[in-house]
Every structure is written in structure tokens, then in C-alpha cells.
C-alpha positions in Angstrom: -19.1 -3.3 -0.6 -21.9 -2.5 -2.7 -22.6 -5.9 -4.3 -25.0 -4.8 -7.0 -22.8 -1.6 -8.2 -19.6 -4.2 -9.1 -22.1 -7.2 -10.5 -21.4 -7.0 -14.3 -19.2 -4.1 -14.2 -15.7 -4.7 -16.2 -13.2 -4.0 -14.4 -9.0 -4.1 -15.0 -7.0 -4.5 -11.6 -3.3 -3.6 -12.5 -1.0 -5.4 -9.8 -4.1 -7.8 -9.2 -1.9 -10.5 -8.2 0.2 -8.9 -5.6 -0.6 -8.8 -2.3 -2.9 -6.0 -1.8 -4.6 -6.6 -5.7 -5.4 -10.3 -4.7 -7.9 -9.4 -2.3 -9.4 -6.6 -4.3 -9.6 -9.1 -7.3 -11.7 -11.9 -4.6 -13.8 -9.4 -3.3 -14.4 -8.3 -7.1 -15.2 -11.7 -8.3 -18.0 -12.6 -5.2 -19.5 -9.6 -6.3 -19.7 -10.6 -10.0 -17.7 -8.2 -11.6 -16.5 -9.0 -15.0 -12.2 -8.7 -14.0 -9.4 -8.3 -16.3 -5.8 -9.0 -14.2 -3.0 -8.6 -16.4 0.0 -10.8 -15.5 3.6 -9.8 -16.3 4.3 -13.6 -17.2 2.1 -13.2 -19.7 5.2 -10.5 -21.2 2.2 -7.2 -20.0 4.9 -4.9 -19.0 3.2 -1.4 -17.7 6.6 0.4 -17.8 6.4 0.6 -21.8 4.2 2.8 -22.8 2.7 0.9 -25.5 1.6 -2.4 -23.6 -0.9 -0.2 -21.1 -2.5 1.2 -23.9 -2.9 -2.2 -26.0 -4.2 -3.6 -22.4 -6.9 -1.4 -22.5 -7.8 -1.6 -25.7 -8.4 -5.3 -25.7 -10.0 -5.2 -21.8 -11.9 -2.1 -22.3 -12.5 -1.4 -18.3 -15.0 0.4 -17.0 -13.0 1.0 -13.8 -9.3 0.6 -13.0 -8.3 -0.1 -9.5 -4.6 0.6 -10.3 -2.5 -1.7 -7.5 0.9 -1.8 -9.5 4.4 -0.8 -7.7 7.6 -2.3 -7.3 8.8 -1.3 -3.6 9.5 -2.3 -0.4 10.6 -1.0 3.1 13.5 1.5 3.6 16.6 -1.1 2.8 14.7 -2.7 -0.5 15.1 0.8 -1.6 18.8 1.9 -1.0 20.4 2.0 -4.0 17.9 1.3 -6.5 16.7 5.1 -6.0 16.4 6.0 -9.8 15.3 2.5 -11.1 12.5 2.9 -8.5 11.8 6.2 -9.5 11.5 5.7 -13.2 9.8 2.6 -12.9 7.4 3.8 -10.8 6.5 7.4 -12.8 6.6 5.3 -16.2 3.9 2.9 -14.5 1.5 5.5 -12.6 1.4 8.1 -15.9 0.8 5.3 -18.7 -1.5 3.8 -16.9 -3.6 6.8 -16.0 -2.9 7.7 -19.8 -3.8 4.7 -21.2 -7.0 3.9 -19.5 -8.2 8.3 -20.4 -7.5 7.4 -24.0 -9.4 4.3 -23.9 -12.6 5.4 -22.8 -12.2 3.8 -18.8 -14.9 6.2 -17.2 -13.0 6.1 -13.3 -9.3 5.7 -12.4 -8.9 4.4 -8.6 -5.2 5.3 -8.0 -3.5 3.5 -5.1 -0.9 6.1 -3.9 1.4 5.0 -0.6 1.8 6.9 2.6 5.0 7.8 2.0 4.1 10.2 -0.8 3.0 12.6 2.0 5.7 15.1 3.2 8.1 13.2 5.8 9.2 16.4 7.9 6.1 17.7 8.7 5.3 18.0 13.3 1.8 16.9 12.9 0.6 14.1 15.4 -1.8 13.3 12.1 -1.2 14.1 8.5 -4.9 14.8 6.6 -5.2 15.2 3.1 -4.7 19.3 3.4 -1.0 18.6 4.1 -0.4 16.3 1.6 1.1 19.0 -0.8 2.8 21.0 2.1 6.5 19.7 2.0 9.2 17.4 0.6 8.7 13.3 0.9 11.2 11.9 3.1 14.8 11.5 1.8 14.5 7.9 3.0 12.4 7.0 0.4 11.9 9.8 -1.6 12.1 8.3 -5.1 9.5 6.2 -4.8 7.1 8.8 -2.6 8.0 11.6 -5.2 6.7 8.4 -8.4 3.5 8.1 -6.5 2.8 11.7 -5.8 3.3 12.7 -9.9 0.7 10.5 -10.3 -1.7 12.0 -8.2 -0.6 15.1 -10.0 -1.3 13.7 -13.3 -4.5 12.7 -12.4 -5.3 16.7 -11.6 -4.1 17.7 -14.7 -6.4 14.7 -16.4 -9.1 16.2 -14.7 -8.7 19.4 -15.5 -7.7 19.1 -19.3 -10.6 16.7 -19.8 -12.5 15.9 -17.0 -11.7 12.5 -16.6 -13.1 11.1 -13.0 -9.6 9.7 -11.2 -9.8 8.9 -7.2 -6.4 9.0 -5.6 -6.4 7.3 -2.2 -3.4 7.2 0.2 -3.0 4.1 1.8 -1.4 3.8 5.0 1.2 0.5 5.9 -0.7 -2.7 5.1 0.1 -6.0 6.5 -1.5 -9.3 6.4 -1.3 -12.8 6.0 0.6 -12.9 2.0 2.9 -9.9 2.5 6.7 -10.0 1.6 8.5 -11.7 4.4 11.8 -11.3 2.8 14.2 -9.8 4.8 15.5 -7.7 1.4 11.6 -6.3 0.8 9.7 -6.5 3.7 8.5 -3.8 5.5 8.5 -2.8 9.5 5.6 -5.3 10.6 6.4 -8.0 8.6 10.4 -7.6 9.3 9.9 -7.6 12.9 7.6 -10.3 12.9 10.1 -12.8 11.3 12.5 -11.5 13.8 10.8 -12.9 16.6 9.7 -15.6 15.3 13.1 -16.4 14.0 14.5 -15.7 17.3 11.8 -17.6 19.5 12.4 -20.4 17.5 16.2 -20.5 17.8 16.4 -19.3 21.3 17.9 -16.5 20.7 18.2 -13.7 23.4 18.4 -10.5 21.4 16.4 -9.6 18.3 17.7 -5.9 16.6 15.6 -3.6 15.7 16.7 -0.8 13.1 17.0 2.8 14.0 15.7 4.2 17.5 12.3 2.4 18.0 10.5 5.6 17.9 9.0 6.2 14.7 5.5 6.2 14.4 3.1 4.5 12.0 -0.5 3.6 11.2 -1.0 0.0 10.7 -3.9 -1.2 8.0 -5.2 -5.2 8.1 -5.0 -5.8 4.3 -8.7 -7.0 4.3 -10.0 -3.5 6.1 -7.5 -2.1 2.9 -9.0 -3.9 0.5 -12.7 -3.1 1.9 -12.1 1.0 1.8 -10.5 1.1 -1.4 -13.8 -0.8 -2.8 -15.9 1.7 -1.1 -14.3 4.5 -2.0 -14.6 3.5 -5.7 -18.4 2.8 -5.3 -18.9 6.6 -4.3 -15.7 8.5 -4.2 -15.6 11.2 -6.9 -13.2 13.7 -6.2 -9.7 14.7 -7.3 -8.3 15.5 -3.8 -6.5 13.0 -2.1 -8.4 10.5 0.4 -6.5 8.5 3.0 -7.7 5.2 3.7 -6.4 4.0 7.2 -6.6 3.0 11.1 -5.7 6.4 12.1 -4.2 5.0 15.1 -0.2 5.5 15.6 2.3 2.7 16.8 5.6 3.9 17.3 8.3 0.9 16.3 9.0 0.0 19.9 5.6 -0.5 21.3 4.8 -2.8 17.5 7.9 -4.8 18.7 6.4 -5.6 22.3 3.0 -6.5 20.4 4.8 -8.9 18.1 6.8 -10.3 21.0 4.0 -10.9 23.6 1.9 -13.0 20.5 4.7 -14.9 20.0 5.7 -15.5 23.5 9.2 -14.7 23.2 11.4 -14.0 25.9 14.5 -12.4 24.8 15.2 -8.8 24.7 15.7 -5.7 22.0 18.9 -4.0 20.9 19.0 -1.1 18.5 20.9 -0.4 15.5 20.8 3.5 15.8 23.2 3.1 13.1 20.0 2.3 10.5 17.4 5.1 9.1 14.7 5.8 10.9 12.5 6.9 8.1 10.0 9.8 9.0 9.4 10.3 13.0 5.5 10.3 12.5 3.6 9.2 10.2 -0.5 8.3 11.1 -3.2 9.3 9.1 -6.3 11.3 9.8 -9.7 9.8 9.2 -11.9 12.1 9.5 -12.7 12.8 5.6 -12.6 8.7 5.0 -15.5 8.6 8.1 -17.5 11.3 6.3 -17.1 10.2 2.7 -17.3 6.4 3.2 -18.7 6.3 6.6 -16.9 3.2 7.4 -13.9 2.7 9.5 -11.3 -0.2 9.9 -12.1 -3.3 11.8 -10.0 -5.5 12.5 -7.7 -5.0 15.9 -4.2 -4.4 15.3 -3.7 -7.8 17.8 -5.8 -9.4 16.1 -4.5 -8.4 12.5 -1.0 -9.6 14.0 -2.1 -13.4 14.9 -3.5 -13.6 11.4 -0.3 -12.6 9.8 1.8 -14.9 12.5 -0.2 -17.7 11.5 0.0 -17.5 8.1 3.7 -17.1 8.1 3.7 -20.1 10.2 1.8 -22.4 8.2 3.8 -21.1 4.5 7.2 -20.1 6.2 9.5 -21.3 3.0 7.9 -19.6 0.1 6.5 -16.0 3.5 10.7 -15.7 3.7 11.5 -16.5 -0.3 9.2 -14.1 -2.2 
């Protein structure tokens, strides 16, 4: 981060208690930025219309480093498919709406991975193929939500100009994420697993689907660090992934997990659950160039943060 372009700068972080937004929001604050973080307990409802653009009106960012979603991993989304979807649309195109209308001068859109087509044979997806095919039916609600707002943001831009920055995030984890069986995601699913089952002594842990989809793994810190990056001196409309660009198929994240947590027991599939998309990394090459930064932290070492963390907080990791 560029300490001196935040310091002063106001600067609204939808979502900027969640798990990704929190560490956006601390990295904001050490740099002095001036930070508005609306809070849904405080009745600031982004699905209604009318409440993004009071928000704005009273905050009146300079920036808006949009992290609000409601999702999960594949099961947290079976049958809440149009809830998702309209939740998610209403969110993304207020927002973007809202902050045009209200004078914010940049618009840093948080889009996730899965917004990219699902069925394309690509070892790596770059930002040319993100308009080249249908999301995955996994999850397609919520990929479809995220992708109309990368669309709206083009149509911002070319209507009136407006500077919006749309970056493609691949699969965070971290100490903080959902642990949850009913909304976490791959990692942080298998991870509890293991635990759970180290703990226990038990001598099988199941894994959904085959073990052989692929994904790219991003620390939540090295998230965090790009998306601030990118907003510093990102100003195009094109989509901009921000990721490891290394693939881990399911499987092979399994034996990581297991070896950290020294369990001994073995893995049995449940070919009966999706898959998802078969592969699904994310070039770097146009993140290198434009930001000329990559990721640090080791996937190993990203995992023994997490494990830690969910060690030391296990009741309220599993709960929320």
C-alpha cells in the first residue's frame, strides 16, 4: 500500500465488517484514511434502493471498496437460488448507482471467481475469457449477480464516464472465515473435517464430489493487500483478477490439511455431491503487470494460520 495516497482520503467500505472488508477496513485505518463502514445493525440495508443512496449522501466517499455479498460454498447455495440472485443484483447495481449519483470519483467492485464461465478447458482463466461462456450451474445465481455488476459498471462508464475497477477475486481463506458447515467454503470445510476428525479419532473424513476439481487459493491478507493496490493505480473497466495463480485440485488441498494437522485416518468420497467447475485458477499475468506485486504468503503457511485460529476461537469459527 501506498500510505500517503489513502492518508485523509474518505473512504465507504460496504461489507467492511465481514471477513474479507475487516482487513481492508485495518489496513485503511493504519494508513489514515477517513472510513465510513456501514453496519446492517444499525437497520443500513443495501438491498433497498433508497438506503445506498442516503448512505452516500451522508458519507460522501471519495472511493468505495464495495465488499458486500451474502454467499457461501456450493450447499449454502442450494435452494436459495433466487433469493441469492436478487439479493445480490439489488446490492451490486444500487450500490454502483448510488455512489455515481453521489459524486464518489472511483468504484472498487469486488466480483468472485465464480462469475467467470464454469465450462470453459483452460488450465488458467485470464480476464479475456471472462465474457466467453455461461457461469457454472452450480452456482450460477450468484456468479450471474456478480457478473451484472461488472456489466453495470461498463454501462456507467460509458454513459458517463464514471472510473469503476472490477476485480475478480479468487477463493479466500484465512483466519475469521465462515467455519460453518452450512456456509463454508472448500478450505475452510475441509479443514474442520480434519480437525473434527483428529480430534475424535475418527478414521474416515468425506470429502464431496470426486476430489478433482481445481482451485486457486488466496491468504485473505495477500487479498486484502492487491485489492488496495489495485485501487491506488487501477483505472480501467476490464476485469482484473487478483490471485495466487497457482491450482490445487481438492484432493491434493485435503492431504495439505491432513499432514498440518497430523491426522491419520483416511478419505472417502461422496461422488454423490457436485463438483462445481473442474478448473478454476486464475492467470496473473495482467495483476503482475498492472500492480507488479504478487501474493505472498505460502499456501502451507496460509493453512497453519487459519488452523490456528480456528483452534484458539473454535465455538463462535463453527457458529457464524
Amino acid at each position: 500500500m501506498n500510505k500517503s495516497f489513502w492518508n485523509g482520503k474518505r473512504v465507504a467500505v460496504p461489507g467492511g465488517g465481514g471477513f474479507l472488508g475487516s482487513r481492508i477496513v485495518e489496513r485503511l485505518q493504519a494508513a489514515g484514511a477517513e472510513i465510513a463502514v456501514p453496519r446492517t445493525s444499525e437497520g443500513v440495508d443495501f438491498r433497498r434502493e433508497e438506503d445506498c443512496h442516503n448512505y452516500f449522501k451522508t458519507t460522501k466517499p471519495e472511493i468505495v471498496v464495495n465488499c458486500a455479498a451474502i454467499q457461501g460454498g456450493i450447499g449454502y447455495h442450494k435452494g436459495k437460488e433466487a433469493s441469492l440472485f436478487l439479493d445480490n443484483t439489488k446490492m451490486g447495481l444500487f450500490l454502483m448507482e448510488a455512489a455515481q449519483a453521489s459524486g464518489a470519483k472511483k468504484f472498487v467492485n469486488i466480483v468472485a471467481g465464480c462469475s467467470y464461465p464454469g465450462y470453459l478447458e483452460k488450465d488458467e482463466l485470464n480476464e479475456d475469457d471472462y465474457w466467453n461462456g455461461e457461469v457454472h450451474e452450480s452456482i450460477f445465481s450468484y456468479g450471474f449477480s456478480r457478473k451484472a455488476s461488472v456489466a453495470y459498471g461498463t454501462a456507467l462508464k460509458r454513459q458517463y464516464g464514471w472510473n469503476s475497477i472490477h476485480l475478480i477475486l479468487a477463493n479466500m481463506y484465512g483466519p475469521g472465515e465462515h467455519f460453518n458447515p452450512e456456509q463454508s467454503k472448500a478450505l475452510a470445510g475441509l479443514t474442520k473435517k480434519i480437525y473434527d476428525a483428529k480430534k475424535s479419532g475418527a478414521q474416515t473424513v468425506e470429502i464431496w464430489g470426486t476430489g478433482k476439481p481445481v482451485r486457486d487459493w488466496l491468504y485473505v491478507e495477500d487479498g486484502a493487500e492487491g485489492i488496495l493496490r489495485a485501487a491506488e493505480v487501477y483505472d480501467d473497466v476490464s476485469p482484473l483478477n487478483i490471485a495466487s495463480g497457482v491450482g490445487v485440485s481438492v484432493t491434493e488441498l485435503a492431504e495439505i490439511i491432513k499432514r498440518i494437522v497430523g491426522y491419520e485416518g483416511s478419505f472417502a468420497y461422496n461422488t454423490s455431491r457436485p463438483d462445481g467447475a473442474i478448473k478454476k485458477t486464475f492467470g496473473v499475468r495482467k495483476m503482475k503487470e498492472k500492480l507488479h506485486w504478487l501474493p505472498e504468503t505460502p499456501l502451507e503457511e496460509g493453512i497453519r494460520s487459519t488452523l490456528s485460529w480456528l483452534d484458539a476461537n473454535y465455538e463462535h469459527a463453527v457458529t457464524h
